[in-house]
mmJSON file of the N, C-alpha and C atoms, coordinates in Angstrom:
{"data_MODEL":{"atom_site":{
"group_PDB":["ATOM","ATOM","ATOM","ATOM","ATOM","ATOM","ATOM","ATOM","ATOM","ATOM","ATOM","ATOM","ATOM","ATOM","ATOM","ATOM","ATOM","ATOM","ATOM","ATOM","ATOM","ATOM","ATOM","ATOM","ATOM","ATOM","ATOM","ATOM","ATOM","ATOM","ATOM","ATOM","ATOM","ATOM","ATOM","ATOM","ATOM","ATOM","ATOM","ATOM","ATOM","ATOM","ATOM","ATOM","ATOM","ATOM","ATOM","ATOM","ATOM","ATOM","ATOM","ATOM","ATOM","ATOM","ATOM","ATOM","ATOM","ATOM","ATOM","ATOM","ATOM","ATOM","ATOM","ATOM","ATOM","ATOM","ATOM","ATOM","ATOM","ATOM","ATOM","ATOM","ATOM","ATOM","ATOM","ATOM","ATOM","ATOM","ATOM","ATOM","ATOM","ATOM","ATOM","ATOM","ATOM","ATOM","ATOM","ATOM","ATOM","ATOM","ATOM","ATOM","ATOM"],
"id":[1,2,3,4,5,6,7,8,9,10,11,12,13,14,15,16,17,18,19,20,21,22,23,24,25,26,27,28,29,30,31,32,33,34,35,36,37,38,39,40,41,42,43,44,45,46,47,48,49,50,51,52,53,54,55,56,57,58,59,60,61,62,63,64,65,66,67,68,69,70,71,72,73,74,75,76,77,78,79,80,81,82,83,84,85,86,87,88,89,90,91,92,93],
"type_symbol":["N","C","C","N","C","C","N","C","C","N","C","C","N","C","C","N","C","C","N","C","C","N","C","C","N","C","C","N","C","C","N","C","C","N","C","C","N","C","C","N","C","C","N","C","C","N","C","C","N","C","C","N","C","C","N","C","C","N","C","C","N","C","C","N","C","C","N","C","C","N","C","C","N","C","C","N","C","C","N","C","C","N","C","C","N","C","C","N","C","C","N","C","C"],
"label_atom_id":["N","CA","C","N","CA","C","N","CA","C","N","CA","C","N","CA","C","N","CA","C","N","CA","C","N","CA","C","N","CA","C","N","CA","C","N","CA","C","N","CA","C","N","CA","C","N","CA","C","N","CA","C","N","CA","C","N","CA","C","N","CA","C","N","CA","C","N","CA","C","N","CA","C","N","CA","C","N","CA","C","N","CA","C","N","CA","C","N","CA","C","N","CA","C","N","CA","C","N","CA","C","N","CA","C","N","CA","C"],
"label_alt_id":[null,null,null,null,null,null,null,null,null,null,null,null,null,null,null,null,null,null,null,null,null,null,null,null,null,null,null,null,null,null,null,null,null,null,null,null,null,null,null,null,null,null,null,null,null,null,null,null,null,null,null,null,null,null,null,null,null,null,null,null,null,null,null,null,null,null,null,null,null,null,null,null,null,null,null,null,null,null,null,null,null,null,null,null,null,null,null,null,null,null,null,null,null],
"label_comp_id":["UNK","UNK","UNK","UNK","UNK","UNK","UNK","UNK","UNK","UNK","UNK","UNK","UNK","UNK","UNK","UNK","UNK","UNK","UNK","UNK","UNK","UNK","UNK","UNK","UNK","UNK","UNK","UNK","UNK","UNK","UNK","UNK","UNK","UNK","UNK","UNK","UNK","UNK","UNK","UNK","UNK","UNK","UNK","UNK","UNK","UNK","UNK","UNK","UNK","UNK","UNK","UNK","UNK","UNK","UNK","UNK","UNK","UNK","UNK","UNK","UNK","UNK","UNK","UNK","UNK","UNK","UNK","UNK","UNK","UNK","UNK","UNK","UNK","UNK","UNK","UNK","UNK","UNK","UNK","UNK","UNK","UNK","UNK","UNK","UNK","UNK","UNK","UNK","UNK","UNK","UNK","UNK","UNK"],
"label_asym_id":["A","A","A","A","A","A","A","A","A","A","A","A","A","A","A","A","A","A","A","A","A","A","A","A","A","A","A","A","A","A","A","A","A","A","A","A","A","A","A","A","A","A","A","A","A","A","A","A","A","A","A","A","A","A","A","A","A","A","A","A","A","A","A","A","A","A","A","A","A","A","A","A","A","A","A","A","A","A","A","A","A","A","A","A","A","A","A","A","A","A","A","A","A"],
"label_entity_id":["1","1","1","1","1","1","1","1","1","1","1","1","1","1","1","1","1","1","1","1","1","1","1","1","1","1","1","1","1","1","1","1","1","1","1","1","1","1","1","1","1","1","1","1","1","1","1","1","1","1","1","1","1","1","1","1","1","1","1","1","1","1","1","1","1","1","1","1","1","1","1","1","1","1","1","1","1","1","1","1","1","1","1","1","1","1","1","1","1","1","1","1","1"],
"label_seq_id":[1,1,1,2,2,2,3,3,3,4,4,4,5,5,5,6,6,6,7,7,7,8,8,8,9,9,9,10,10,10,11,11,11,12,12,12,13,13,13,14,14,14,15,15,15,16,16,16,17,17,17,18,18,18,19,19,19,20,20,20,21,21,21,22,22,22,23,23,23,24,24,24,25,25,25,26,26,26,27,27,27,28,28,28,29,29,29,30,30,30,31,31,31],
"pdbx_PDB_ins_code":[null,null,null,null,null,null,null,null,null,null,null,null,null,null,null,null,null,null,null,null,null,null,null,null,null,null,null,null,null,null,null,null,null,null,null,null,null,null,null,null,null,null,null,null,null,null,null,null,null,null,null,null,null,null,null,null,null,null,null,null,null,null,null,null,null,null,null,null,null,null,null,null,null,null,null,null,null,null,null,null,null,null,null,null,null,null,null,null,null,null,null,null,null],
"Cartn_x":[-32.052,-32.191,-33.292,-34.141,-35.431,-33.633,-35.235,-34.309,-34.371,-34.884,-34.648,-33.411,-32.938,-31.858,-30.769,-31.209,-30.069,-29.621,-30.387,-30.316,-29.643,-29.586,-29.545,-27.835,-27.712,-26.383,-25.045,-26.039,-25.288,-24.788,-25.77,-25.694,-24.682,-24.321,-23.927,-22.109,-21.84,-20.967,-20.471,-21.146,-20.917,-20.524,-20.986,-20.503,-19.43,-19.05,-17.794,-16.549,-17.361,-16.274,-15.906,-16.724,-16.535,-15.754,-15.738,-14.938,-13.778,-13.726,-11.96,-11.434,-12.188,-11.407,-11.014,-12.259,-12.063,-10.873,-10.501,-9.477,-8.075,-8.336,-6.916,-6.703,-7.871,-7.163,-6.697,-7.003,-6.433,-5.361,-4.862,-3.687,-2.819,-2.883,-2.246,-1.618,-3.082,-2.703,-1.463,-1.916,-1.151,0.168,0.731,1.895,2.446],
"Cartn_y":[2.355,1.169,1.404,0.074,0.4,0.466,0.928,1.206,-0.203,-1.044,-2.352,-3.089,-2.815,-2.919,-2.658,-0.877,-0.23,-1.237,-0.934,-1.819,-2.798,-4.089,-5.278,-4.905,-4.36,-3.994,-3.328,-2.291,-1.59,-2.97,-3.541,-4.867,-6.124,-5.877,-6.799,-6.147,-4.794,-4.324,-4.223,-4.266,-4.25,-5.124,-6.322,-7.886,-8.297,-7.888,-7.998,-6.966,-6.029,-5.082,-5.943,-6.67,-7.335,-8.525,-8.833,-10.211,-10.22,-8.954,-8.405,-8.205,-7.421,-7.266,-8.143,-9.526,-10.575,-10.951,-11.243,-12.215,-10.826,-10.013,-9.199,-9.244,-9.541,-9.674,-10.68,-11.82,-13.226,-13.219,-12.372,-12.781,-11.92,-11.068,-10.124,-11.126,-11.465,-12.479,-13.255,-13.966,-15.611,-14.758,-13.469,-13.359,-12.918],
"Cartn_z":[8.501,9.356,10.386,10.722,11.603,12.976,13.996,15.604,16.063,15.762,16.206,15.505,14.628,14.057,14.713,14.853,15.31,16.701,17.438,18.655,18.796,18.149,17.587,17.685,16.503,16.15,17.1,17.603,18.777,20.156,20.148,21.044,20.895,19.68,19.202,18.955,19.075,19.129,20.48,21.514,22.506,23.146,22.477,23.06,22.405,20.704,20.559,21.021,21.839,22.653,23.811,24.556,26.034,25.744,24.68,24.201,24.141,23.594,23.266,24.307,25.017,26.242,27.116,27.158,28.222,27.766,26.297,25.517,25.688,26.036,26.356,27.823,28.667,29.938,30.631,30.009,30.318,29.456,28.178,27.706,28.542,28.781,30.137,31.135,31.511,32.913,32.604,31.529,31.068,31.056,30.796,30.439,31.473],
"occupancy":[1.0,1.0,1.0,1.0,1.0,1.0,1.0,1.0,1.0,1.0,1.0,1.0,1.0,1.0,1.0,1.0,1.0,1.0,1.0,1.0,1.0,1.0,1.0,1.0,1.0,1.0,1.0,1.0,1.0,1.0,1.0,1.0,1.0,1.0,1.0,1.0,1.0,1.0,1.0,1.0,1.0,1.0,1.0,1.0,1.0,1.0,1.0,1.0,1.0,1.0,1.0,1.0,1.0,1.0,1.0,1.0,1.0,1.0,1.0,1.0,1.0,1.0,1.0,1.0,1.0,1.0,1.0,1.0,1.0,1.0,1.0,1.0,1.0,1.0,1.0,1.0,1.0,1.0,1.0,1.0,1.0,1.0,1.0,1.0,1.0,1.0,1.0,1.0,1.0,1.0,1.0,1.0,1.0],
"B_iso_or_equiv":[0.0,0.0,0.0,0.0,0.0,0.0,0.0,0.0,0.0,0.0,0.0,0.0,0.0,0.0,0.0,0.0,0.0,0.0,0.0,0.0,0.0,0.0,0.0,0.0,0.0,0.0,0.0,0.0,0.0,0.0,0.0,0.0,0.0,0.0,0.0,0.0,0.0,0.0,0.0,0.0,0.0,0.0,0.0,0.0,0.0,0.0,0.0,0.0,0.0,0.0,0.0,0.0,0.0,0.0,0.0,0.0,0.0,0.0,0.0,0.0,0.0,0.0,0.0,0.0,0.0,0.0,0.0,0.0,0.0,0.0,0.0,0.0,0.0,0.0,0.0,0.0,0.0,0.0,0.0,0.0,0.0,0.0,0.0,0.0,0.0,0.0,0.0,0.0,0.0,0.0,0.0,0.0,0.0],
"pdbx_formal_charge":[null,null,null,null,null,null,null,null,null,null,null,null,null,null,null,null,null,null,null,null,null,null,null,null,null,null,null,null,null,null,null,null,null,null,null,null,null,null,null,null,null,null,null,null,null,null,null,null,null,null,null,null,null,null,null,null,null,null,null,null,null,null,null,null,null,null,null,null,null,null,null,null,null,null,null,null,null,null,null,null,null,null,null,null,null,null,null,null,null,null,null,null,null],
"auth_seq_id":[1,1,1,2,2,2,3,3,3,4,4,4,5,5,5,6,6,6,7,7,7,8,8,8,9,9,9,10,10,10,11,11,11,12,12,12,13,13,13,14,14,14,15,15,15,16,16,16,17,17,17,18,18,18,19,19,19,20,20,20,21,21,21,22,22,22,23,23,23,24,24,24,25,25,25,26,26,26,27,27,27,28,28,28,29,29,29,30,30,30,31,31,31],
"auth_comp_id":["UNK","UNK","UNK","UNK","UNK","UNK","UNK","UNK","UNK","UNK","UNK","UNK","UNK","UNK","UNK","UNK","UNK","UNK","UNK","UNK","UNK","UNK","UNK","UNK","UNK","UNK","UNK","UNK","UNK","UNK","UNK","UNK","UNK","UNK","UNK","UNK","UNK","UNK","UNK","UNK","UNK","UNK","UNK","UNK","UNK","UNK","UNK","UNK","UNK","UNK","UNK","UNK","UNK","UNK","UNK","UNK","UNK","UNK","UNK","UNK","UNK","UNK","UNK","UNK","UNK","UNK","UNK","UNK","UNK","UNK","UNK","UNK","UNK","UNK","UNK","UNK","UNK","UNK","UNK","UNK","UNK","UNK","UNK","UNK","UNK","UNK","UNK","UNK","UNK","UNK","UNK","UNK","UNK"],
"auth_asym_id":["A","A","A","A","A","A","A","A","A","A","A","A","A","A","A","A","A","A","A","A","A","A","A","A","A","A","A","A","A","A","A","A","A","A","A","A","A","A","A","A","A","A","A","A","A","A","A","A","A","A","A","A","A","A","A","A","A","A","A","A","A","A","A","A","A","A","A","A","A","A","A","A","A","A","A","A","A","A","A","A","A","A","A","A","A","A","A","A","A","A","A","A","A"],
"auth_atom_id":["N","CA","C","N","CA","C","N","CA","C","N","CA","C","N","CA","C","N","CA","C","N","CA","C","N","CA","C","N","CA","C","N","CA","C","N","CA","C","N","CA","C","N","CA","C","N","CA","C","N","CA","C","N","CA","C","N","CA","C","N","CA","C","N","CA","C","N","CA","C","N","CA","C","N","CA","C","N","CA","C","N","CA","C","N","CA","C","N","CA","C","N","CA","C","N","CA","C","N","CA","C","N","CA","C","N","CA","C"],
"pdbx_PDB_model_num":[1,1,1,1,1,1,1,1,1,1,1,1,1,1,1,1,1,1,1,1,1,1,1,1,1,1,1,1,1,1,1,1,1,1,1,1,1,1,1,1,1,1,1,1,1,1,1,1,1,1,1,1,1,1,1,1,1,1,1,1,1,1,1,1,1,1,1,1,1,1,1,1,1,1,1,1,1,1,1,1,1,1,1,1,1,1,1,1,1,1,1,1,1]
}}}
C-alpha cells in the first residue's frame, strides 16, 4: 500500500474509533 493510503486508512480508523465511543457515551448517559 502507497503511505497515502496508509494514512487515509489509519484516519479513517480513527474516526470510526471516535464514533464508537461518542455512540457509547451518550448510551451511558441515556442509561
Amino acid at each position: 500500500m502507497h503511505l497515502h493510503c496508509i494514512h487515509l486508512y489509519n484516519t479513517a480508523m480513527q474516526v470510526t474509533y471516535l464514533a464508537q465511543a461518542c455512540n457509547s457515551s451518550v448510551h451511558t448517559r441515556a442509561l
